[in-house]
Steps between C-alpha positions, in 0.01 A plus 500: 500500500269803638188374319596129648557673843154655477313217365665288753395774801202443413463160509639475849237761603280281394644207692477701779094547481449130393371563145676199414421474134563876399804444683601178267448695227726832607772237585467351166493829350812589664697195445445516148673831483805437701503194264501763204792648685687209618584429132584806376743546802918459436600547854533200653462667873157645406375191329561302809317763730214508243501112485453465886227767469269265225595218734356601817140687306437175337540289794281738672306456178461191528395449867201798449379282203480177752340685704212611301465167373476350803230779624305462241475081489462563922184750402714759736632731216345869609679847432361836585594803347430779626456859237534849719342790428628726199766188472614478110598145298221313609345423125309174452848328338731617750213421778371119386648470103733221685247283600345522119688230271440273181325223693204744596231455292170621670518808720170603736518845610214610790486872591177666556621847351612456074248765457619850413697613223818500692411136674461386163814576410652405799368116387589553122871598579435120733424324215777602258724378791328189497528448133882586520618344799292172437473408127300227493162641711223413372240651719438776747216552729393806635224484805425890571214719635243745366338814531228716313792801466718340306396175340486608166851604474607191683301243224615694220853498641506131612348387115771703313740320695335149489544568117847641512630220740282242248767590215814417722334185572348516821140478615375795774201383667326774744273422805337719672445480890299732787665326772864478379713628762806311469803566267708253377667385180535131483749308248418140417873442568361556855658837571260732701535822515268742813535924452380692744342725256491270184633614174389868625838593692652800243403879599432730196764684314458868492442437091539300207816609413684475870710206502341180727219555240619224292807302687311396860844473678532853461091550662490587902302284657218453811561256736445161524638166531555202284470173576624207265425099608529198331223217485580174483281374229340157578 
């Protein structure tokens, strides 16, 4: 019941900041383990109060899933998200990884700075959530910038992961752009998704071996916001 009780907090959080589809999921989540308990439970008493609980989250459910649906065919559906300073649990998956799914199959990704070592990473550890979250991709397109400094690293970098990707069955392709300003990761399922500071928003560890240097939820963060439409696609 506590891990229910938490999962199930944090879906009504959620609710609260209309991020409607993480929300769906939390309430899923959370129904799914009072479920689990519901049948392993003898006392009639309890089982009724536990019943009346999965009642009322999947109406609730029910109505946030309408109302996504119906924002998204309206071309109204807009959350915003917004990531504090030194804030933990903001990694890519627990960030966007909802709005990634089996029916995405092209992915176009446009942030000025995949440069550096560490902003290289930042859109390797992307990609692997791509690939796991959305199966069937095909293709991912990365529009980026350029300078003198550090374009070496950042061709060598980008072709060792074209190849990499290449064996899990997806093509990279890399543009380059001096006037890219914008950043924005666009799913052909029509999911758009605006940060602030792109894919750039972790701060440093103080080394390799302090944890956030591998799990991203555990990473502070800089600020920024996050901004998630849908487009209606013709």
């Amino acid at each position: 019941m506590e891990a229910a009780g938490s999962v199930l907090a944090r879906a009504v959080e959620l609710d609260k900041e209309k991020r409607y589809t993480e929300a769906s999921i939390c309430y899923q989540e959370g129904i799914q383990i009072l479920l689990n308990v519901f049948k392993e439970q003898t006392n009639e008493t309890l089982k009724k109060g536990i019943r009346e609980k999965i009642e009322n989250y999947m109406s609730r459910a029910e109505k946030l899933k309408k109302v996504v649906e119906e924002q998204k065919k309206a071309g109204k559906f807009h959350e915003e998200i917004h990531i504090e300073d030194d804030s933990t649990g903001n990694s890519y998956e627990r960030v966007f990884g909802s709005f990634l799914n089996k029916i995405t199959d092209s992915v176009e990704v446009e942030d000025p700075y995949i440069r550096t070592t560490h902003q290289l990473f930042n859109f390797l550890r992307f990609c692997e959530l791509v690939k796991k979250k959305s199966s069937s991709v095909k293709r991912i397109v990365l529009t980026t910038g350029q300078d003198e400094k550090t374009s070496q690293q950042q061709s060598s970098g980008l072709n060792e992961l074209t190849e990499s990707l290449a064996q899990h069955g997806v093509t990279l392709e890399v543009r380059y752009s001096a006037t890219l300003h914008d950043r924005a990761i666009r799913l052909d399922s029509g999911w758009i998704i605006k940060i602030g500071r792109g894919l750039d928003y972790f701060k440093p560890t103080k080394s390799r071996f302090s944890v956030g240097y591998c799990d991203m939820d555990f990473r502070k963060c800089h600020k920024t916001t996050v901004n998630i439409f849908h487009e209606v696609k013709s």
